[in-house]
ROFI-704508 format. One record per residue (C-alpha): x, y, z. Coordinates in steps of 0.5 Angstrom, whole numbers, padded with zeros to 4 digits, always signed. Each point is the difference from the previous one (the first is absolute). Example, Ala and Ser with C-alpha at 12.3 -4.5 7.8 and 13.67 -1.06 7.14 Angstrom:
! ROFI-704508
+0025-0009+0016/+0002+0007-0002/
END
This chain:
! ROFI-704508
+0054-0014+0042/-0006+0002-0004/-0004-0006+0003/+0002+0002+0007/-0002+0007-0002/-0007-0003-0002/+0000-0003+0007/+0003+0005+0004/-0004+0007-0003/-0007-0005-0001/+0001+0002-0008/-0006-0006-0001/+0001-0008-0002/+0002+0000-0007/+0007+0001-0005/+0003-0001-0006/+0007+0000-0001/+0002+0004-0004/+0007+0001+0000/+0004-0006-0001/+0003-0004-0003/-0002-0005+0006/+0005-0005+0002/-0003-0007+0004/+0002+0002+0006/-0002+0007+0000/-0007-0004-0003/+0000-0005+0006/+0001+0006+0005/-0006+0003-0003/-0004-0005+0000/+0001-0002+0007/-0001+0008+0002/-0007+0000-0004/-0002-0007+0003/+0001+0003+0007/-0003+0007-0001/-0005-0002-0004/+0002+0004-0007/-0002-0002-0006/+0005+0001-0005/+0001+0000-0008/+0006-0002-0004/+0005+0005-0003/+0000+0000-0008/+0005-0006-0002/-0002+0001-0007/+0003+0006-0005/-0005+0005-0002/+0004+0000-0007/+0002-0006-0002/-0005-0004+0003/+0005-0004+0004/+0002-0002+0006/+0004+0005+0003/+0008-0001+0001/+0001-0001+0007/-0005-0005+0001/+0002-0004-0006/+0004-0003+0006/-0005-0001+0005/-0001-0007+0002/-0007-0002-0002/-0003-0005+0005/+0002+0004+0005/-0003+0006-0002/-0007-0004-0001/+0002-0003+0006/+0000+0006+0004/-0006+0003-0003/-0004-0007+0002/+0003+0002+0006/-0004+0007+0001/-0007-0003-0001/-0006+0005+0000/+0005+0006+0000/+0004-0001-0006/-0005+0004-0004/+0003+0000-0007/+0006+0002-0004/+0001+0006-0004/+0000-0001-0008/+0000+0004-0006/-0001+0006+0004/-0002+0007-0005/-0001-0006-0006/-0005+0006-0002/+0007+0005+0000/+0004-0005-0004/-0006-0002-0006/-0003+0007+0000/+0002+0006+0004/+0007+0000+0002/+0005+0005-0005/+0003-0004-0006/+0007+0001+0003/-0002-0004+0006/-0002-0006-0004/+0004+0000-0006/+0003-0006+0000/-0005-0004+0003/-0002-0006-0004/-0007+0000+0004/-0003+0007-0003/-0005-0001-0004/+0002+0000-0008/-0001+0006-0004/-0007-0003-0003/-0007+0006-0002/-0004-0005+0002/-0003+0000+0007/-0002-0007+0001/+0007-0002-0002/+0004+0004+0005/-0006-0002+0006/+0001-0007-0002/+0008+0001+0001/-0001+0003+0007/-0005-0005+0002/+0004-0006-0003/+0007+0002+0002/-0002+0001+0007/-0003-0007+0001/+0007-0003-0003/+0003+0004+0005/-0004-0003+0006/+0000-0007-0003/+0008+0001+0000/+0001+0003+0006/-0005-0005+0004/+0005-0006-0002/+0006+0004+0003/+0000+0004+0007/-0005+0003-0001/-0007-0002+0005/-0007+0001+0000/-0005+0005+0000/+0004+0005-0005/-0001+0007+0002/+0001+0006-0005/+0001+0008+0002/-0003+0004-0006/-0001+0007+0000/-0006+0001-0005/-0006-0004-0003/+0002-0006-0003/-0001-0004+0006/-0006-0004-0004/+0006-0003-0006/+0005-0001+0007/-0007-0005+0003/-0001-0003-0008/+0007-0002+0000/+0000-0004+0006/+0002+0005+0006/-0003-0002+0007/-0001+0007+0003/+0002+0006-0003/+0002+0007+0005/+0000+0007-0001/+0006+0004-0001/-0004+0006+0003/+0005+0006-0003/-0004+0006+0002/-0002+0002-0007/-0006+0003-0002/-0003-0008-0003/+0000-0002+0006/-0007+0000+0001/-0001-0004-0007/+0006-0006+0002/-0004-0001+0007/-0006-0001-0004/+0004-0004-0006/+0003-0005+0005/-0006-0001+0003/-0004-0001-0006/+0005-0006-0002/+0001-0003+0007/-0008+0000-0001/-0001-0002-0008/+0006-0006+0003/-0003-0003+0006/+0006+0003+0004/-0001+0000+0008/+0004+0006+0000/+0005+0006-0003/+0005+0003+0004/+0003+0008+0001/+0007+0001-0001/+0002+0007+0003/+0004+0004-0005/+0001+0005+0005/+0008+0001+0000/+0000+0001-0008/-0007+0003-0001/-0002+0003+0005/+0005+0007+0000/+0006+0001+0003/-0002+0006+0004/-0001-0003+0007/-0005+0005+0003/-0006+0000+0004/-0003-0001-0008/+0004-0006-0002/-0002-0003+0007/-0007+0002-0001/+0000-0004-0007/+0004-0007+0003/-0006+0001+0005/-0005+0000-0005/+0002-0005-0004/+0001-0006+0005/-0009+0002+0001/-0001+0001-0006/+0003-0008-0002/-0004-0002+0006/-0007+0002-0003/+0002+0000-0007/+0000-0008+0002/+0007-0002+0000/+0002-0006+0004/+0007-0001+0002/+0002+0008+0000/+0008+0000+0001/+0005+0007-0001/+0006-0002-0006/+0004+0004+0003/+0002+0004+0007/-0001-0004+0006/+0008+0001+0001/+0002+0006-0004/-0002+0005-0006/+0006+0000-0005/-0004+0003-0007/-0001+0006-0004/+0006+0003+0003/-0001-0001+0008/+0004-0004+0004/-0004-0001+0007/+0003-0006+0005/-0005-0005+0004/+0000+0005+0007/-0002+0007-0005/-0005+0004+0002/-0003-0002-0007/+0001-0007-0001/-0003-0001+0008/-0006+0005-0002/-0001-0006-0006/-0001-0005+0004/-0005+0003+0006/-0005+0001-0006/+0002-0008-0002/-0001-0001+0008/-0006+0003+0001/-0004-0004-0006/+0003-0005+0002/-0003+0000+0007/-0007+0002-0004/+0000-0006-0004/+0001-0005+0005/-0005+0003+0004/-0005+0002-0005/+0000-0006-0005/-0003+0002-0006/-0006-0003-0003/+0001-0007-0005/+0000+0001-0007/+0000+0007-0004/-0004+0007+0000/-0006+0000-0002/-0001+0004-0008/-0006+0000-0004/+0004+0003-0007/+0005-0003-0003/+0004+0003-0007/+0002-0005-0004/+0009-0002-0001/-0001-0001-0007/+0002-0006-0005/+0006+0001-0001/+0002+0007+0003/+0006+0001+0002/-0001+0006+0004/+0007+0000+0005/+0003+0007+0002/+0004-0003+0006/+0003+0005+0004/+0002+0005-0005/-0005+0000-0006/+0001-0004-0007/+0000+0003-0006/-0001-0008-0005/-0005-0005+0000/+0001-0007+0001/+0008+0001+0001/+0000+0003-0007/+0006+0005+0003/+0005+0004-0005/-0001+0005-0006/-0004-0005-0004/-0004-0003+0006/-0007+0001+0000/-0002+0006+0005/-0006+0001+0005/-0007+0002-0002/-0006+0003+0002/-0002-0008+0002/+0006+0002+0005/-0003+0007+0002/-0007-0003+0001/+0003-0003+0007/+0002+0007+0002/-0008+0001+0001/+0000-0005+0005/+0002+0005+0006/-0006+0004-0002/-0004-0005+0005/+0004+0002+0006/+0000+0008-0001/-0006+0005+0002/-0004+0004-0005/+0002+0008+0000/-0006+0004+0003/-0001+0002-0007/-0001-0006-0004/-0006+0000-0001/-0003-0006-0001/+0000-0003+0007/-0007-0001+0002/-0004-0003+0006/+0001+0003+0008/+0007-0003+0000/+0007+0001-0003/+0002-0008+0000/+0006+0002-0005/+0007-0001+0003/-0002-0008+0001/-0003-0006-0004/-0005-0004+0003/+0003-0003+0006/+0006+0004+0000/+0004-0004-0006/-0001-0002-0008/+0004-0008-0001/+0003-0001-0007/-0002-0007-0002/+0002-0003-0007/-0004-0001-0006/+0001-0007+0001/-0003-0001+0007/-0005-0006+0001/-0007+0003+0000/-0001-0002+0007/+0006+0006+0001/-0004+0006-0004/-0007-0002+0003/+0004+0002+0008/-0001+0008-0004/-0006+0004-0001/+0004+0004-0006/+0005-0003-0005/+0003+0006-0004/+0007+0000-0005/+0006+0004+0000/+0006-0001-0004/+0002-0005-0005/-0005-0006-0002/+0001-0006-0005/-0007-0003-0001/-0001-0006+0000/-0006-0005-0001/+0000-0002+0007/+0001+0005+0003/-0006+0004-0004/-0005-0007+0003/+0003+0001+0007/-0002+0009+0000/-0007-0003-0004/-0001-0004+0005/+0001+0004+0007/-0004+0006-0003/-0007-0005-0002/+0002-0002+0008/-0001+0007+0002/+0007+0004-0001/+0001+0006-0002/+0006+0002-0006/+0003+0006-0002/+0005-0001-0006/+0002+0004-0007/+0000-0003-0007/+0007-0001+0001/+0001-0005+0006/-0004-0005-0005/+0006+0000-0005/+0002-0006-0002/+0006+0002-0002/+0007-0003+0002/+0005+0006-0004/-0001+0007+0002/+0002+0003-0006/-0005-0004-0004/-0007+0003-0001/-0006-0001+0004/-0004-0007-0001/-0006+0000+0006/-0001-0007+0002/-0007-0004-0004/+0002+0006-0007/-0004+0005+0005/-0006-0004+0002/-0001+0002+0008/-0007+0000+0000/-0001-0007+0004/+0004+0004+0005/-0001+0007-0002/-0006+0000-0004/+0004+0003-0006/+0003-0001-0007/+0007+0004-0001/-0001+0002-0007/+0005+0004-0002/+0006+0003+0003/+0006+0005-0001/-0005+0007+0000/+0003+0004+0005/-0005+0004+0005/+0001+0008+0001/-0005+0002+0004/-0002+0000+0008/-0005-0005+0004/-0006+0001+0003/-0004-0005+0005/-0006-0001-0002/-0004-0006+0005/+0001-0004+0005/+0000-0008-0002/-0006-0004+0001/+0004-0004+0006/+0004+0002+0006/+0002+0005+0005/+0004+0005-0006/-0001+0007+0001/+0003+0003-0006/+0000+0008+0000/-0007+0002-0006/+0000+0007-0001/-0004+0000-0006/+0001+0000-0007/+0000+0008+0000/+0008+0001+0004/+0008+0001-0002/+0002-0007-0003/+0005-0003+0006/+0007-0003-0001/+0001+0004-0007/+0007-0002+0000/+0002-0001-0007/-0002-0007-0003/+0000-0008+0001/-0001-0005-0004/-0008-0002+0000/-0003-0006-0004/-0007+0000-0004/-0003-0005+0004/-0008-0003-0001/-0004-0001+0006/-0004-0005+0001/-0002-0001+0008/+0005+0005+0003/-0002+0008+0002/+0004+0006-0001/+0001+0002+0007/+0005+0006-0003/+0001+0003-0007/+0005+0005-0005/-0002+0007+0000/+0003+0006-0002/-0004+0005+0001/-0005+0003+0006/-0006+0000-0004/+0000-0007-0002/-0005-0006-0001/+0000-0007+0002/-0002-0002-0007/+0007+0003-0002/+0003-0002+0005/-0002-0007+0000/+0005-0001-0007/+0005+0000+0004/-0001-0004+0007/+0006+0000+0005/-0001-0004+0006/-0006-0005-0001/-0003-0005+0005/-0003-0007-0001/-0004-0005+0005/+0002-0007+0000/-0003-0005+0004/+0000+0004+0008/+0006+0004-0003/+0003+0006-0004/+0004+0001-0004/+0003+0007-0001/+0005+0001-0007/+0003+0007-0002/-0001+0000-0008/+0008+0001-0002/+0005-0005-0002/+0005+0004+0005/+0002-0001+0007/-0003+0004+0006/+0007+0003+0000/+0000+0004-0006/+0001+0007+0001/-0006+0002-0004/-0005-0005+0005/+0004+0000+0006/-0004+0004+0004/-0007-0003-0003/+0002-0006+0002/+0002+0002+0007/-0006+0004+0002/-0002-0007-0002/+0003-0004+0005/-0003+0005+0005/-0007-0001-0002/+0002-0008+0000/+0003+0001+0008/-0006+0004+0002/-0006-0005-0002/+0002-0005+0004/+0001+0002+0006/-0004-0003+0005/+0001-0001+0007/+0005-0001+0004/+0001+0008-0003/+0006+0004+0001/+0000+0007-0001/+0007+0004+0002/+0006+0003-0003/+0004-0003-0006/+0006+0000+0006/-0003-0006+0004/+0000-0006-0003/-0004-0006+0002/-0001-0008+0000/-0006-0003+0001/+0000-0007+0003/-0006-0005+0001/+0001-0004+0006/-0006-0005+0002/-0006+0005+0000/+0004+0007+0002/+0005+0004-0005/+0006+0003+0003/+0002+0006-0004/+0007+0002+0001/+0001+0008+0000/+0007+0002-0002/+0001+0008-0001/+0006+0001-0004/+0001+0007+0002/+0005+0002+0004/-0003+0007+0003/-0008+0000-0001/-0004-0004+0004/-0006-0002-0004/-0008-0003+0000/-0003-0005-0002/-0007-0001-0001/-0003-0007+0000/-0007-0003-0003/-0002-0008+0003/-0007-0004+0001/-0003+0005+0004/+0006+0005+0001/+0000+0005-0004/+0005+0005-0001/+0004+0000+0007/+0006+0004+0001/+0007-0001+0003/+0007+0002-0002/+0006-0003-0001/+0007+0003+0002/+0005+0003-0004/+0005-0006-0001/-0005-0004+0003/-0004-0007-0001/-0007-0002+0003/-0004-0007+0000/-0007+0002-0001/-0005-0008+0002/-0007+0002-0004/-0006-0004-0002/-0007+0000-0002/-0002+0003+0009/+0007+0001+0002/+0006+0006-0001/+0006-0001+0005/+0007+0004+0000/+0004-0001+0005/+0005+0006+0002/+0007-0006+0001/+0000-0003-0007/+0003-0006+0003/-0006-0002+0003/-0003-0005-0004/-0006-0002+0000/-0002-0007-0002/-0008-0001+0002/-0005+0005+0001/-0007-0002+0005/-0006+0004+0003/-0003-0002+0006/-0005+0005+0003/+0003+0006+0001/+0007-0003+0000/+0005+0000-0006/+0004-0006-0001/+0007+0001-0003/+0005-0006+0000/+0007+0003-0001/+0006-0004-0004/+0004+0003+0006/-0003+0002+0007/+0007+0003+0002/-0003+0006-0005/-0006+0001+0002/-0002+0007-0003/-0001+0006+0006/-0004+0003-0006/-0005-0002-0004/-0006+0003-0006/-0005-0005-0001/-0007+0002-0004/-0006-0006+0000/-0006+0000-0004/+0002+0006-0002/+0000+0004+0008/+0007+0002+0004/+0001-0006+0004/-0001+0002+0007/-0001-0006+0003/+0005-0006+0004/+0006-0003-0004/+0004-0005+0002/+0006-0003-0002/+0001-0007-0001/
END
C-alpha cells in the first residue's frame, strides 16, 4: 500500500523497505510493482545490527529465489540496507543499548586499536554477509560523522540519517567529504522526521519537513527518501492514521518536492566549496542523534570521556551564523558572515589524496588528529602548491593515547612546513593577544589596532609552547597590558604564519585544541578572518537564515536560495563578472534558482523553470527550458552589469 501511495499521490521514484520482515512473495510483488512504476528500491536490512548476523526470519528465506528476484528488479533494485547506525552501535549509543554485543569495540586506551576494530569488524561482516543473502551495493544509514571509517571498510554508499540536530550542517559536509575522499558517485539523505523532527504537528513542524527536503537538495543528496510517515505517524506518543490531517500534510510537502526534482534536475556532482576542515586521524567525533559523552566506544565509569578535541567541532557552526552588529572586527563594505564561501564548508579526511585537497582554497583543523608522516608530506605538498592551512600544535600530535602527553611529530621540528622549531612545551600563557601584521601573502585582513590598546581574548590561559622562528612572521602575539611593545610581545607568538612554495601556513602556538574554553573564542574569530579572505565571486551576501549551494554547470553557476525562515521574507545581494551587487529577495519558507555567469544574471520567479542553456543574439535572450510546460511569467535578468530590457525567448 505504501508503493501505490508513492504511485497514486506522485511521492517520487524511489523506496526502501523498511518494515519487514519480506517474504518471496511479497518481494516478487514488489518488484513487479517498481518495475511497471518505474521506483527504485532499496532492501530492508536482513542483517542484526547486535549481533552482526542474519536476522531469524530470514534465516529461512530461500536463497536463489531471493537473489532470483533481485536479478530480476534490474536497474531499480538500488541496494540493500546493512549495519544501518554501526556509528550507534561502536560509538554512540548508551552502554545498556549494546551490552551484550560481541561486535563493540573492547575496552582499549588506545585509540588506533578501537579504530582498527571498527573498521576491521565491519568488513568481516560484509565479507560474511556477502557470501549469504545479502546483495551488493551495501547501503548504510548513519547518523553522525564516521562516514569516512564506513567507506574504508568496504560500504558502497553511505546515507544520512538526517535527525534535526544542531550538526546537521557538519554530518552534510562529513558525508560529502568522504563520498569525495572515496570515489563515490553518490550519498543519500535519509529523512528522520518522525523521530527527530518534533512531535508537535503545527504550522512550525510542517515548516521544518519542508525545509529539510530543500535543504538535502542543495546540500548534495541524491536519493532523498522519508524513514518513516507516508502511511501514518505512530512516535513520541502521537498516533495519526493514513487519511489525518497530518499525515496527508506529510505527504503534500513530499509531493511537492518530488514534482520539483523531476522538473528540476539537479546539476551533476556536488556543490562547489572552496574550504575544507580536515576529519582528523583517528577522531572519533559521532554524537549521533542525542550526544555522546566517550570516545572511541569507551563507554561506562571508566571509559574515556570527550574532551576539547570534541568541543572543537562545536565551532564549526560558527560559518554559518552571522556576526552581531557589535562585533567589531568585521571589516570591508559587506557583512558576508552568516555563510561561507559558496554557501558551505566540506569536511574531508586527513587522509585524502592530494588531489582532493587541492579542489580547496583552505584546509584548517578542527577535532582530533594523529599525525602521521604521510599525511605531513600530503599538507606540505598542497601548501608549496598553493594552499592555505590553519592548524594549532595540538592537531601535529602523534599520539595514539590520550592520556599520554603530547609527542609533536618530527620532536617538534615544523619548520619545513611552519618555518619553526618547538623548543620546549608545558608553559602556560596568562595573558590577551594582539594582532600585529597582516602576512606577506594572501587576502587576509586581521584586525591591527596597534600595540597601544586593551589585550583581547584575555580568557584565562592555554598552554603555549617556546618556539624559534626561522622563515615564519608573528602575525599575533601575547599581550597583558595596554601600554605594550612588540619587542615584549614578540616573546610570546600566538599565531604565526609561514610561506611555503604558492601557499601558507598558518599555526596557532598551543599544544591544545581550537575547543579549549580559554582559546575558543580566538580561534573562532579565526574561522571568521579565514572565511572572509576568500571570497571571490560568485559572492553572496544575506541573512544566516538562507542558506545556499552553488553548482557549476557548463560555463553558468546555479545558485540555489532556500530561505529557512517561516515568516520573514529575506534579501539576497549577488556579485559575478560584471554584476555587482544585485538585489532580489527570497520568500519566507521559500527556494529560488538564481543562473549566474561572468555577463549574465538570471532568476525566474517559478523555480520549476529549468534553464539548462543560456544564449544572445542581438537584442534578443535566448533561454532554453528543461520544461517548457514551465515557462516562467516573471523573470529578473541583468547583463553586463544593466537591468535586461530587451527581447527573451524561451526554447
Amino acid at each position: 500500500k505504501t508503493l501505490e501511495r508513492i504511485r497514486d499521490e506522485k511521492l517520487g521514484n524511489y523506496t526502501v523497505l523498511f518494515v519487514g520482515p519480506w517474504s518471496i512473495e511479497k518481494l516478487r510483488e514488489v518488484v513487479t510493482f517498481c518495475k511497471k512504476n518505474k521506483i527504485y528500491f532499496v532492501m530492508d536490512e536482513m542483517w542484526d545490527r547486535l549481533t552482526g548476523t542474519i536476522k531469524p526470519e530470514y534465516q529461512k528465506i530461500d536463497k536463489k529465489e531471493f537473489k532470483k528476484i533481485i536479478s530480476d528488479a534490474g536497474k531499480y533494485f538500488d541496494g540493500m540496507l546493512f549495519m544501518c547506525e554501526y556509528g550507534g552501535l561502536m560509538l554512540y549509543w548508551p552502554e545498556s543499548t549494546v551490552i551484550g554485543s560481541p561486535n563493540v569495540i573492547p575496552p582499549t586506551e588506545d585509540i588506533s586499536i578501537a579504530k582498527n576494530f571498527l573498521v576491521k569488524k565491519l568488513r568481516q561482516l560484509i565479507k560474511s554477509a556477502k557470501k549469504s543473502l545479502v546483495q551488493p551495493p551495501l547501503i548504510c544509514i548513519e547518523a553522525s560523522a564516521i562516514a569516512k571509517y564506513l567507506y574504508e571498510a568496504g560500504i558502497d554508499r553511505v546515507d544520512l540519517e538526517v535527525t534535526y540536530s544542531n550538526f546537521t550542517e557538519l554530518y552534510y559536509s562529513t558525508t560529502k567529504g568522504a563520498t569525495l575522499a572515496y570515489g563515490k558517485k553518490q550519498f543519500g539523505a535519509d529523512m528522520a522526521m518522525v523521530w527527530y523532527g518534533g512531535n508537535e504537528h503545527d504550522r512550525l513542524w510542517k515548516h521544518r519537513w519542508k525545509i529539510s527536503l530543500y535543504h538535502a537538495f542543495i546540500r548534495g543528496a541524491d536519493p532523498i527518501y522519508a524513514e518513516h510517515g507516508i502511511m501514518d505517524y505512530k512516535a513520541l506518543g502521537k498516533n495519526f492514521s493514513t487519511d489525518s490531517e497530518q499525515v496527508r500534510n506529510f505527504r503534500k510537502e513530499l509531493s511537492d518536492f518530488a514534482q520539483f526534482c523531476a522538473l528540476h534536475p539537479r546539476p551533476s556532482g556536488f556543490p562547489m566549496s572552496r574550504i575544507a576542515v580536515i576529519y582528523g586521524n583517528l577522531d572519533s567525533f559521532a554524537f549521533g542523534p542525542y550526544g555522546n559523552p566517550f570516545i572511541w566506544g569507551q563507554r561506562g565509569p571508566h571509559g574515556i570521556k570527550t574532551g576539547s578535541p570534541e568541543d572543537s567541532w562545536e565551532l564549526f557552526n560558527s560559518f554559518y551564523q552571522k556576526l552581531p552588529w557589535e562585533f567589531p572586527y568585521k571589516f570591508g563594505e559587506q557583512d558576508l558572515s552568516g555563510n561561507p564561501p559558496l554557501g558551505q564548508v566540506d569536511v574531508i579526511p586527513a587522509e585524502s589524496p592530494l588531489p582532493l585537497m587541492k579542489k580547496y582554497d583552505c584546509l584548517i583543523f578542527l577535532g582530533w588528529n594523529t599525525m602521521t608522516p604521510e599525511i605531513y608530506r600530503n599538507i606540505k605538498e598542497y601548501v608549496k602548491q598553493g594552499g592555505h592551512i590553519l592548524a594549532t600544535l595540538a592537531h601535529f600530535d602523534t599520539r595514539k593515547k590520550r592520556n599520554e602527553p603530547v609527542s609533536l611529530i618530527y620532536n617538534g621540528n615544523l619548520e619545513d612546513l611552519f618555518g619553526i622549531k618547538v623548543m620546549s612545551e608545558g608553559k602556560i600563557y596568562e595573558g590577551g593577544i594582539k594582532f600585529k601584521q597582516q602576512p606577506g601573502r594572501g587576502n587576509y585582513h586581521f584586525p591591527l589596532w596597534t600595540e597601544k590598546c586593551d589585550p583581547k581574548y584575555y580568557e584565562g590561559g592555554f598552554p603555549i609552547c617556546d618556539i624559534k622562528l626561522t622563515t615564519a612572521e608573528i602575525i599575533a602575539a601575547g599581550s597583558n597590558s595596554f601600554m605594550d611593545t612588540w619587542e615584549r610581545m614578540d616573546k610570546n607568538p600566538v599565531l604565526i604564519a609561514n610561506k611555503l612554495g604558492k601557499g601558507m601556513a598558518f599555526l596557532v602556538n598551543s599544544t591544545e585544541f581550537p575547543g579549549y574554553r580559554n582559546l575558543k573564542r580566538f580561534y573562532k574569530d579565526l574561522l571568521y578572518f579565514f572565511s572572509m579572505s576568500f571570497q571571490k565571486d560568485v559572492i553572496i551576501e544575506t541573512s544566516d537564515a538562507v542558506r545556499f549551494g552553488v553548482y557549476k554547470e557548463r560555463d553558468n553557476y546555479l545558485i540555489y536560495l532556500l530561505n529557512t525562515d517561516p515568516d520573514c521574507i529575506h534579501q539576497v545581494i549577488i556579485s559575478c563578472g560584471l554584476n555587482r551587487k544585485i538585489p532580489l529577495e527570497v520568500g519566507a519558507g521559500e527556494m529560488k534558482v538564481v543562473y549566474v555567469n561572468k555577463r549574465y544574471l538570471i532568476s525566474s520567479e517559478n523555480m520549476k523553470s529549468r534553464i539548462t542553456k543560456i544564449g544572445m543574439k542581438g537584442r534578443t535572450l535566448f533561454l532554453t527550458l528543461y520544461n517548457k510546460q514551465e515557462t516562467p511569467e516573471k523573470i529578473l535578468c541583468f547583463i553586463d552589469g544593466n537591468k535586461w530590457k530587451g527581447k527573451i525567448l524561451f526554447c
